[in-house]
C-alpha positions in Angstrom: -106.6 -104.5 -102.7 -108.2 -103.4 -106.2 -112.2 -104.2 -106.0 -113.1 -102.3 -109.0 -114.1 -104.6 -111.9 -111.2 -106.5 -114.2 -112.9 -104.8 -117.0 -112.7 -101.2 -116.2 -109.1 -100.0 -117.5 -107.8 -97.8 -114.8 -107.7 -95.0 -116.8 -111.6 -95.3 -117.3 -111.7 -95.3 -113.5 -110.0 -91.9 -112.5 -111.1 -90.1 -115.2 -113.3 -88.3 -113.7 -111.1 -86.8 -111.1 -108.5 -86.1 -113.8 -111.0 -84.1 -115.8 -111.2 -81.9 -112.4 -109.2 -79.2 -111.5 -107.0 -79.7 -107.6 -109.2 -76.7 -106.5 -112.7 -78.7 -107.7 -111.6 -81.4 -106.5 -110.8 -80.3 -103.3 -114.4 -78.3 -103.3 -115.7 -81.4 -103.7 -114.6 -83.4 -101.0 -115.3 -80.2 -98.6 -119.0 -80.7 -100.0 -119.3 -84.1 -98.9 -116.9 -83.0 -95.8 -119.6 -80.7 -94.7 -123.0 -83.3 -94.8 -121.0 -85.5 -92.5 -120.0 -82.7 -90.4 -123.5 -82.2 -90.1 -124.8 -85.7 -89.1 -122.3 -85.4 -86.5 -123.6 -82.3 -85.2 -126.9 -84.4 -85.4 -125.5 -87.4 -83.3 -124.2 -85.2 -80.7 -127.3 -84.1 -79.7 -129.3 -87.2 -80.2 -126.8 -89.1 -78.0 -127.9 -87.4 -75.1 -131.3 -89.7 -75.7 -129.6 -93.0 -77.3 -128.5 -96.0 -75.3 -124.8 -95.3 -75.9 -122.4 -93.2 -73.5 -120.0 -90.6 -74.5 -117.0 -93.4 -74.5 -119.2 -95.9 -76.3 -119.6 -93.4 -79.3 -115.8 -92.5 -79.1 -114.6 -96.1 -79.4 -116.8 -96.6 -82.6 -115.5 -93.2 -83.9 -111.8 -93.9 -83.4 -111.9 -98.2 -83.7 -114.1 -98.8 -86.7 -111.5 -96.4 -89.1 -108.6 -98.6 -87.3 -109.8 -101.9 -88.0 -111.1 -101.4 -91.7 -107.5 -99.5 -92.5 -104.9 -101.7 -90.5 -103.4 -103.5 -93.3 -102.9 -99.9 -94.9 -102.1 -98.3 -91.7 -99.6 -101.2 -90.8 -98.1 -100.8 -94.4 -97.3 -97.3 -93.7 -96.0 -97.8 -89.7 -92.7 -96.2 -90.5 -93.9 -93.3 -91.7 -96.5 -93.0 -88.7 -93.0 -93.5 -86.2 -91.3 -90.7 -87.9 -93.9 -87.9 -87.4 -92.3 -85.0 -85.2 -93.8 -85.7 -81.4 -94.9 -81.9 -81.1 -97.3 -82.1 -84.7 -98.5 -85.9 -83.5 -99.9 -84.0 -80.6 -101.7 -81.4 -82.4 -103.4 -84.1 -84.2 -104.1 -86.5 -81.6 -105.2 -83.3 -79.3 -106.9 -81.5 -81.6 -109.6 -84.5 -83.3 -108.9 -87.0 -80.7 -110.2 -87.4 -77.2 -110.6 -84.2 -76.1 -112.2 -82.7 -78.8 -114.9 -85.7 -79.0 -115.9 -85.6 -75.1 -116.0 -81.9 -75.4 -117.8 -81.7 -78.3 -120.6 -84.7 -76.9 -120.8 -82.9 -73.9 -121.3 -79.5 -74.7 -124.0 -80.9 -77.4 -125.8 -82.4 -74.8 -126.5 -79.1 -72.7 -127.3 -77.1 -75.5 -128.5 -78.2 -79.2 -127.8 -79.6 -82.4 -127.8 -75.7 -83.8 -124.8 -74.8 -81.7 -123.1 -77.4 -82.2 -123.0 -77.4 -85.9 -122.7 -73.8 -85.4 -120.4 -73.4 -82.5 -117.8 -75.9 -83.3 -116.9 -75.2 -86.7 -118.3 -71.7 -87.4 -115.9 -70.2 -84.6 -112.7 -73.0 -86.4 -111.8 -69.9 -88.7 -111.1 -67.6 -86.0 -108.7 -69.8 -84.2 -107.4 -70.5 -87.4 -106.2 -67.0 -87.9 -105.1 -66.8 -84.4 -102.9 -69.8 -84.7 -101.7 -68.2 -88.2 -100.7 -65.0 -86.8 -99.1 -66.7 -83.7 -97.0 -68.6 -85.8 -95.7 -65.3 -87.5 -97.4 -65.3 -91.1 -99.5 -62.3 -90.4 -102.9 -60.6 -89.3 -105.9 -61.0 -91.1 -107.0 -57.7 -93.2 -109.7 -56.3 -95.4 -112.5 -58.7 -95.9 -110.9 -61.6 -94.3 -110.9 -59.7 -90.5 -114.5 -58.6 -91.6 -115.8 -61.8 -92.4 -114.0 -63.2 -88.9 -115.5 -60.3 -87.0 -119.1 -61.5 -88.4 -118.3 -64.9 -87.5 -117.5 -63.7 -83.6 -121.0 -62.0 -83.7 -122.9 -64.6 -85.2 -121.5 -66.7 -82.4 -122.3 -64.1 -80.0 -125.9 -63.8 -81.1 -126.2 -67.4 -80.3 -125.7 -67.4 -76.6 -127.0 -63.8 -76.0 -130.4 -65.0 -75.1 -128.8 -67.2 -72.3 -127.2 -64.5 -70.6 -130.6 -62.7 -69.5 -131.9 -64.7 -68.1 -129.4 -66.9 -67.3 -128.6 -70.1 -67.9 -125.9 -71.4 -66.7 -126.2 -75.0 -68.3 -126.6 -73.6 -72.1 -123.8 -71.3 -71.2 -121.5 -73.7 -70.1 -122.0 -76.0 -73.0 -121.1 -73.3 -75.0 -118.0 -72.5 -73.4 -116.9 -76.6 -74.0 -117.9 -76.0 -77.6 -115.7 -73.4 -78.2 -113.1 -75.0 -76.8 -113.7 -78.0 -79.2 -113.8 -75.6 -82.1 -110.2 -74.6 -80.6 -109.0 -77.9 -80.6 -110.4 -78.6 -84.6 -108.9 -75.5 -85.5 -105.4 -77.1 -84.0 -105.9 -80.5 -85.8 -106.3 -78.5 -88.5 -103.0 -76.5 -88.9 -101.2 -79.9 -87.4 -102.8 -81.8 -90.7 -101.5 -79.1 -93.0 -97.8 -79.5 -91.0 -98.2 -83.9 -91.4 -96.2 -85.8 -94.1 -98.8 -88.1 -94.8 -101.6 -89.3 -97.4 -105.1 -89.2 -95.6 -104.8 -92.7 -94.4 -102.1 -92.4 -92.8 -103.6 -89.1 -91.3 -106.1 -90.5 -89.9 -103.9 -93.5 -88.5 -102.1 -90.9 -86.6 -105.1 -89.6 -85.0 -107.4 -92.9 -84.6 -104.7 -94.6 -83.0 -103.4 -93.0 -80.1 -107.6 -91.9 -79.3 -108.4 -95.2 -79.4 -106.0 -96.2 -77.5 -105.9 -93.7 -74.3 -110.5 -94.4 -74.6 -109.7 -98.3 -73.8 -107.6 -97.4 -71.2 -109.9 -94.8 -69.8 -112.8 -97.7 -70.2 -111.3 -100.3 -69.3 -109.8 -98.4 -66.0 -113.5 -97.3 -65.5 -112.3 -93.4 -65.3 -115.2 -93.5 -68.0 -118.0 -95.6 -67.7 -119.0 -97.2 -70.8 -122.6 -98.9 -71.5 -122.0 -100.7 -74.8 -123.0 -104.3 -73.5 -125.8 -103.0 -73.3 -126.4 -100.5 -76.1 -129.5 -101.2 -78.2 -128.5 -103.1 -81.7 -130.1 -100.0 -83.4 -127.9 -97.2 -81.8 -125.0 -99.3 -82.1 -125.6 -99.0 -86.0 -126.6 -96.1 -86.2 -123.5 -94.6 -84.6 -121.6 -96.8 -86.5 -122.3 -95.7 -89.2 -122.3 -91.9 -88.5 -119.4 -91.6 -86.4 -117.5 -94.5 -87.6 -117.3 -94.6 -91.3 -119.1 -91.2 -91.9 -117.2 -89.3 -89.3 -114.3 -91.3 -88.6 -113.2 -92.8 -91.7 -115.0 -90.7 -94.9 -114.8 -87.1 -93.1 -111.3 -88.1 -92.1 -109.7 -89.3 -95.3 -111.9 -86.2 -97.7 -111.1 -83.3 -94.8 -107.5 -84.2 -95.0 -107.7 -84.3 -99.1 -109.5 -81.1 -99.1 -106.6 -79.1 -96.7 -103.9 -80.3 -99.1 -105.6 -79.1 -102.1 -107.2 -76.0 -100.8 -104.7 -75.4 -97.6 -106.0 -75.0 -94.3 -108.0 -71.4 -94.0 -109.6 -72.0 -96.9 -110.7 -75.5 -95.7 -111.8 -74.2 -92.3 -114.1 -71.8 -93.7 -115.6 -73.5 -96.8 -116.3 -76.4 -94.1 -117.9 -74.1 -91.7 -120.7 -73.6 -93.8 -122.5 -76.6 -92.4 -124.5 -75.1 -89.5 -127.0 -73.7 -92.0 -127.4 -77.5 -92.6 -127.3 -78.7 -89.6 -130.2 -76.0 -88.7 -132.3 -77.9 -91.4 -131.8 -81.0 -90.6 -132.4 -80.6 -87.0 -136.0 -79.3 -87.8 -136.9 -82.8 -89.3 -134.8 -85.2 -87.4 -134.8 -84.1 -83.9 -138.1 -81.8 -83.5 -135.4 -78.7 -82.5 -137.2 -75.2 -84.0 -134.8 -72.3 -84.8 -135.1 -70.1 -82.0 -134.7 -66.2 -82.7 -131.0 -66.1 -81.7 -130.3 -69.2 -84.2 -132.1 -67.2 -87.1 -129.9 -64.2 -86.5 -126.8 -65.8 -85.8 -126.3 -68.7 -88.1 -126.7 -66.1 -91.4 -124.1 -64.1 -89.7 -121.3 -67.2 -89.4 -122.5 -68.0 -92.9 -121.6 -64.5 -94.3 -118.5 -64.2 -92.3 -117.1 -67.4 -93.7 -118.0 -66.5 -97.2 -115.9 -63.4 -96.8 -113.3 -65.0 -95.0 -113.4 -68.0 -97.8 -112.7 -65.7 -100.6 -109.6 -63.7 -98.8 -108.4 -67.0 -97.9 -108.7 -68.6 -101.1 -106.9 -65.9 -103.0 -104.4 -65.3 -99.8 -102.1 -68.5 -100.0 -102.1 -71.2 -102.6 -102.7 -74.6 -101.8 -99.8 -76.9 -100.8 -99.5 -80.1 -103.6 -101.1 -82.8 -102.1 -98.4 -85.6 -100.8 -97.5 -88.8 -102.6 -99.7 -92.0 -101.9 -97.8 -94.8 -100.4 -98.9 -98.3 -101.8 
């Protein structure tokens, strides 16, 4: 339904995105891709401390998308039923359920830092992997430099848990990679999708919404929404519902059809230096050593892998909108 005022021609309404370039404009969702990434680096930690449970912020990530896009979602149902079973299950795998109770859990034994480091610093890497798996080459030159710096930014993270150990920080860093494993396969399965964002995101919010009732309601997962504070309820909400779930969905799946799916992996990981920042402030975390070290090194890695990717392949034409 149009909501935009009778008086504004539709012309004077996409101007602006006409006027940009499918490189810019895909930039620019990645920009606001990236703050959202990094509130839900924020709300990954802070759930540990909130009212809700791991299920609890899962069902408002993958239901509050669902019910503000049915009509649209039920308008495109066909198309949804025709996606190959094989690419469905990259999706649904790689930003459904698993990837959100791995990436909640491993957030709450470590910190907000490696999580917005962790999870989509190391997505470039696996990236590649899943590129040269599928038969399209190894990375070279600056690319396999910038990934290498990525690996040891990583690596400088957790060092300081090894001696001494810690076990718990360590093992929250092993579930956070694999998250960042599963992204990086939701990823190349978007890319491989014939559908617009919302339909995208259907594919994905449907199936994890699904399979987290049943896990509720079945009591494999406990759930403590009845009785959730009112203010955590909104807050993640907002963060992982409609920031997460429905604007990070619908500009993340924009930017990988404009920009194609290295590039997007690696522009996009570019948020733990903001999630860093942000944690200062919002959760009283202070950057350790290790985090000082190893978050400029994923930040210069993806800025090398970023330009090789960019100039590497060009970015598929986005897909026609369905009404």
């Amino acid at each position: 339904m149009n909501t935009a005022p009778a008086a504004a021609p539709p012309q004077a309404r996409t101007a602006g995105l006409r006027g940009l370039s499918p490189q810019a404009q895909g930039m620019a969702a990645l920009a606001l891709t990236v703050l959202i990434w990094a509130a839900f680096a924020l709300s990954a930690r802070a759930l540990g401390s909130s009212t809700l449970l791991p299920a609890d912020a899962g069902l408002l990530r993958f239901g509050i998308p669902l019910a503000v896009l049915a009509p649209a979602l039920w308008r495109r149902r066909r198309a949804l039923a025709a996606v190959r079973p094989a690419v469905a299950l990259k999706v649904a795998c790689g930003a459904g359920v698993p990837f959100f109770l791995a990436a909640m859990y491993g957030g709450s034994l470590t910190s907000a830092a490696f999580v917005g480091s962790i999870v989509p610093g190391m997505v470039p890497l696996f990236v590649a992997a899943l590129v040269a798996a599928s038969g399209r080459g190894l990375p070279r030159g600056t690319q396999a430099a910038g990934l290498l710096l990525i690996a040891a930014g990583v690596v400088a993270l957790v060092w300081r848990h090894v001696f001494p150990l810690n076990a718990s920080v360590l093992a929250g860093s092993g579930i956070l990679l694999a998250a960042s494993g599963l992204w990086a396969l939701y990823t190349v399965g978007l890319k491989e999708v014939a559908l617009d964002p919302v339909g995208s995101i259907g594919l994905l919010c449907l199936p994890s919404f699904a399979v987290l009732a049943a896990l509720v309601l079945t009591g494999a997962l406990p759930s403590g929404l009845a009785s959730a504070t009112a203010s955590d309820i909104a807050v993640f909400t907002v963060v992982q519902g409609l920031g997460v779930g429905l604007c990070a969905g619908l500009l993340y799946a924009f930017a990988i059809r404009r920009l194609g799916a290295e590039r997007s992996s690696a522009v996009g990981s570019l948020s733990p230096v903001l999630v860093v920042l942000l944690a200062v402030p919002l959760l009283g975390e202070s950057p350790t050593a290790a985090v000082l070290v190893g978050v400029p090194l994923i930040a210069a890695g993806v800025f090398l892998a970023n330009r090789t990717a960019g100039r590497a392949a060009p970015a598929p034409a986005a897909p026609p909108s369905r009404p």
